[in-house]
TINU-471395 format. One record per residue (C-alpha): residue in one letter; x, y, z. Coordinates in steps of 0.001 Angstrom, whole numbers, plus 524288, in hexadecimal, padded with zeros to 5 digits. Layout:
TINU-471395
aXYZ;...
end
This chain:
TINU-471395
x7548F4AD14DF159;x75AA24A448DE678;x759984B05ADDCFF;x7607C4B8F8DE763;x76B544AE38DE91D;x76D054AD27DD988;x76DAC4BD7ADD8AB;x779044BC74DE27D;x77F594B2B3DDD4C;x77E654B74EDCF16;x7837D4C4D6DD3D9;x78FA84BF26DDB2E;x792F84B848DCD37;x798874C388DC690;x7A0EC4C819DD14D;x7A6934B862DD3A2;x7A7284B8CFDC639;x7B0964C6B6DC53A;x7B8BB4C0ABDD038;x7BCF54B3F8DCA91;x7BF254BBCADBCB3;x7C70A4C4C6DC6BF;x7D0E34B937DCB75;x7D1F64B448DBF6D;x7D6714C027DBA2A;x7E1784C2BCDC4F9;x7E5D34B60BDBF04;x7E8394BD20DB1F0;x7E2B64B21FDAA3D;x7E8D44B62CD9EBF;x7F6B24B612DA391;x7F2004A89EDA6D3;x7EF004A386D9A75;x7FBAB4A704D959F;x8041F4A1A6D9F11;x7FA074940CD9D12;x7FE1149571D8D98;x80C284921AD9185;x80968487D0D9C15;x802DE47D82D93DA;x80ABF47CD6D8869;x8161D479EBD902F;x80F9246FF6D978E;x80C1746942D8948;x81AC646B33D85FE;x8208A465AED936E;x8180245861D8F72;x81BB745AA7D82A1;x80D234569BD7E46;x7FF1C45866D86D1;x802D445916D9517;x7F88A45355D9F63;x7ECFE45CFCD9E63;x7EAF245BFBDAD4D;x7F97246282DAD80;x7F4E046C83DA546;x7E9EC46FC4DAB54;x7F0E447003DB9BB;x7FC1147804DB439;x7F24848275DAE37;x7EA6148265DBA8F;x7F7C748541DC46A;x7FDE348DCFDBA2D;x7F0C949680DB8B8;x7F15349861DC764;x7FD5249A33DC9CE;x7FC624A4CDDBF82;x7F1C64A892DC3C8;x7F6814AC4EDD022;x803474B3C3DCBDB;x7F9D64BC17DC4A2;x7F1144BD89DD174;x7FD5D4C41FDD81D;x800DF4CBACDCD4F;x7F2344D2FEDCCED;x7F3B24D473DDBD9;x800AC4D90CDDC58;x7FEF34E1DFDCFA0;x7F0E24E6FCDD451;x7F7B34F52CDD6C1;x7FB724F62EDC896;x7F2264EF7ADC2FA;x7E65B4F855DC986;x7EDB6503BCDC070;x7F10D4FD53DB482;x7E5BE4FD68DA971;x7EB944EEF7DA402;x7E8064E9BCDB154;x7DC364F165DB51C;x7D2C14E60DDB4EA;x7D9F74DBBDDBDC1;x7D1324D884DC88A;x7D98C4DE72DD2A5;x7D86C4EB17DCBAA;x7C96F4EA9ADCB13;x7C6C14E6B0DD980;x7C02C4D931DD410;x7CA7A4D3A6DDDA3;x7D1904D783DE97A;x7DE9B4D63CDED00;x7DE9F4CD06DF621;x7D55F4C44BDED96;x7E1D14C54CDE3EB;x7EAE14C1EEDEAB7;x7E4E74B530DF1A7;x7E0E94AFDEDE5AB;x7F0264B15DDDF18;x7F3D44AAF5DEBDD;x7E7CE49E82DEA0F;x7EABC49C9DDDD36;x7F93B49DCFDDDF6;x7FB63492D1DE760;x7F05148C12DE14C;x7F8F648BE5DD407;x80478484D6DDAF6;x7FCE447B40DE134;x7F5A04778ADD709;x80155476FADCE97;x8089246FCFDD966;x7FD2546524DD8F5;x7FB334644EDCCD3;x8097446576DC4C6;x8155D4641EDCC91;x81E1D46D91DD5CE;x826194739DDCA82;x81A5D478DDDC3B9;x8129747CC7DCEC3;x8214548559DD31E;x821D548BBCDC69D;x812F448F6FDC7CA;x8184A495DFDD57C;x8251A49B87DD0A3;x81CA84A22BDC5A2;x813694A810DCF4D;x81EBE4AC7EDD86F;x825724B1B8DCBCD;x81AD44BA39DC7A9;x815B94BFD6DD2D4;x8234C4C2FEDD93B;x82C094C615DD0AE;x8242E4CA32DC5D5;x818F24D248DCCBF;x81FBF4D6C7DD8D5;x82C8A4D8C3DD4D1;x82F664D9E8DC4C4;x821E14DFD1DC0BF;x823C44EDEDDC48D;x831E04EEF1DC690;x838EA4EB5CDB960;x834974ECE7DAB31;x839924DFE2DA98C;x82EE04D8F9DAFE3;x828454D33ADA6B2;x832F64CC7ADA388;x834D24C504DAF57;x827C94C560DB55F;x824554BCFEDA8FE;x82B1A4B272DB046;x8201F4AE86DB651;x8180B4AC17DA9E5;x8226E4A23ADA59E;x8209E499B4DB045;x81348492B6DA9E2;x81C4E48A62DA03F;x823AC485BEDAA9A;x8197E481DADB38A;x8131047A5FDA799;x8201047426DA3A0;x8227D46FC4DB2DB;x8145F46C91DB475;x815B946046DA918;x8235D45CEFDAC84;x8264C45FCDDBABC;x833BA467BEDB5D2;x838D3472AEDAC60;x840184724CDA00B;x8469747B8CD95A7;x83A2347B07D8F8E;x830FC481C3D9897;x83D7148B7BD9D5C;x83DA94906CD8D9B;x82E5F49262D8E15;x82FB449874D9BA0;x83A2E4A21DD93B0;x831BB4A2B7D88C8;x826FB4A931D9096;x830594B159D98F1;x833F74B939D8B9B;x827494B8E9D871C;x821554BEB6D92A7;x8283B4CD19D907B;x823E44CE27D7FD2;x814934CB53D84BC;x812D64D26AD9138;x81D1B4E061D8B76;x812B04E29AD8189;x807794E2A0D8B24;x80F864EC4FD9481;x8110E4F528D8844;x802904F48FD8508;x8002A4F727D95C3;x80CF14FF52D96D4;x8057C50BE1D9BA6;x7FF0950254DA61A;x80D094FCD2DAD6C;x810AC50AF3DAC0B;x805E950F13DB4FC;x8095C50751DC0BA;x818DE506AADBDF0;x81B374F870DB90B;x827454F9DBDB22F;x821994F08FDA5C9;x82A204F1DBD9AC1;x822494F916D9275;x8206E50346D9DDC;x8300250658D9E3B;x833A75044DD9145;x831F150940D82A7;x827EB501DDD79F5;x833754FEABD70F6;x83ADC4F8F8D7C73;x8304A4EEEFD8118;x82CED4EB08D73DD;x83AFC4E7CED709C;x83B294DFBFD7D3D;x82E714DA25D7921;x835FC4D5A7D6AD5;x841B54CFFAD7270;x839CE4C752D7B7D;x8317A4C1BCD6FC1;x83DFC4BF2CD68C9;x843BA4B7DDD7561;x835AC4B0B3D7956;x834334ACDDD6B3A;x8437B4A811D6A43;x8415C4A023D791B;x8359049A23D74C6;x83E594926ED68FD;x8468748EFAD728D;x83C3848478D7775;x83C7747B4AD69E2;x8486447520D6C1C;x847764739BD7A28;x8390246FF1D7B4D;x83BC246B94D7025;x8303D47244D6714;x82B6046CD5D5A94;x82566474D2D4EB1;x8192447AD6D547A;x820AF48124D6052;x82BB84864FD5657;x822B148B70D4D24;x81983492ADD55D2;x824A949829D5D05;x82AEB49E6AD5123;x81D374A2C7D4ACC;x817BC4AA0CD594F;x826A54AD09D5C71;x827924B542D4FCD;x81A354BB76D52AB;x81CF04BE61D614C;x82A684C5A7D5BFB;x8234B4CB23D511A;x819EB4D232D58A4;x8249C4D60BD635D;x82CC34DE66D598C;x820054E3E0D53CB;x81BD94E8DBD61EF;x82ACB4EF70D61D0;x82AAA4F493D5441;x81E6E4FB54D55BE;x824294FFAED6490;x8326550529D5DE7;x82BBB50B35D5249;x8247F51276D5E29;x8169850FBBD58ED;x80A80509C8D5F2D;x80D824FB9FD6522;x8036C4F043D6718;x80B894E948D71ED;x800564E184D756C;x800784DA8CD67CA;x80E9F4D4A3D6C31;x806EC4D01FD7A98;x7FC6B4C89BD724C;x8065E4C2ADD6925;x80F984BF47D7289;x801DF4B8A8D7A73;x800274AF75D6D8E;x80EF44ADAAD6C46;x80F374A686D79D8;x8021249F39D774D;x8056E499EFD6AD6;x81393497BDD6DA3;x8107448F81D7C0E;x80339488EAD71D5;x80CD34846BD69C3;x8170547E5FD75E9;x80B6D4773CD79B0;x808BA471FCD6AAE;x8163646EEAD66BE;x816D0461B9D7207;x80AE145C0BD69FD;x8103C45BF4D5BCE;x8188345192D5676;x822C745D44D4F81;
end
């Protein structure tokens, strides 16, 4: 009988196993981690040294969910595209590994989980941001921007600004310049990463009609968008040293992964106006370290006596 029970059991483990892997990915843990990159540092530079790791920690936790569950209501609002687009073929709506409905109550139960927790744990302002940004992303970017303008990346990218406010808010209970020219920062960023990944997936939005950049317009013309964004991301982020104010290691890594991030940008549109082979995705990954380093070295710069 105990053999029988353990046979059960074991078989059940896989499947219990497929479904958590299944909610986690309708999370899109990776869009996570990025939008965690630029929530700590700012916390470090609100203290202006090591904030109270309990903080941290709290923050992380409501900011994961409440990402989290923006990206829950994206995969269940997006499920008709997404069970036609190869990019997207593996999402766990797409493969049946979840239902719907499962989808949907979990964005809701983690959602409100997210503000509470952040409402316990921090203070009103942050835990309102945390809403504002789930709000922001799931109405006005999914429902209403996403297949309706090529422009909305641009806006939609809102939503992944709001981290560095909620971390800012989270230490101090208010806002400043400081966390508005990161917000900024982030909100130009967001079109020179996520252009080059529509180019490489352009055939993809075609298929289901999402009017991506890349879908409506010449290689030559996204790229030189993708230049002019750098330029202005790279120029905001400067902007920070005198009102932070910055010392040396903030400057300096700014200028050396500004130039890089620019570098690559009019590479990607050389290659595109010369009418030869492109490797957009090269600009994505670059513009991945950019942030990460730049947002490494925002959390550095508070501990250093220059």
């Amino acid at each position: 009988m105990d053999t029988a029970l353990d046979q059960a059991l074991t078989s059940r483990r896989p499947g219990l196993r497929r479904t958590l892997v299944a909610y986690i990915a309708l999370t899109k843990p990776r869009v996570i981690e990025l939008l965690l990159i630029t929530t700590v540092p700012v916390m470090f530079l609100a203290q202006r040294g090591v904030p109270d790791l309990w903080l941290v920690l709290a923050t992380l936790v409501g900011g994961s969910l409440a990402a989290g569950s923006a990206n829950a209501f994206n995969m269940y609002l997006d499920r008709d595209i997404d069970r036609v687009m190869n990019r997207t073929r593996k999402r766990p709506l797409v493969t049946g590994e979840l239902s719907d409905q499962q989808a949907l109550v979990f964005a809701w139960l983690i959602g409100v989980v997210s503000i509470a927790w952040l409402l316990l744990t921090t203070n009103p302002l942050a835990a309102g941001l945390a809403l504002a940004a789930i709000l922001f992303y799931v109405f006005v970017y999914t429902l209403v921007l996403k297949r309706r303008t090529e422009q909305n990346i641009v806006w939609g990218g809102i939503a992944g600004c709001f981290p560095v406010l909620i971390g800012w808010s989270a230490v101090t209970g208010s806002l400043d310049w400081a966390p508005v020219i990161l917000f900024v920062v982030i909100f130009l960023w967001t079109p020179p990463h996520y252009w080059p990944l529509s180019m490489k997936y352009r055939a993809d939005y075609a298929s289901v009609g999402v009017p991506m950049l890349s879908v409506v317009r010449e290689q030559a013309v996204v790229s030189i968008q993708v230049v002019l964004y750098a330029w202005a991301t790279v120029a905001m982020s400067f902007m920070l040293i005198p009102v932070a104010p910055m010392g040396a290691i903030y400057a300096a890594t700014a200028l050396v992964v500004g130039a890089w991030f620019v570098i690559e940008s009019h590479r990607l549109y050389s290659r595109a106006a010369a009418g030869r082979e492109t490797t957009p995705m090269r600009v994505f990954h670059v513009s991945n370290t950019y942030l990460t380093l730049l947002f490494v070295s925002i959390a550095i710069d508070p501990l250093l006596p220059f």
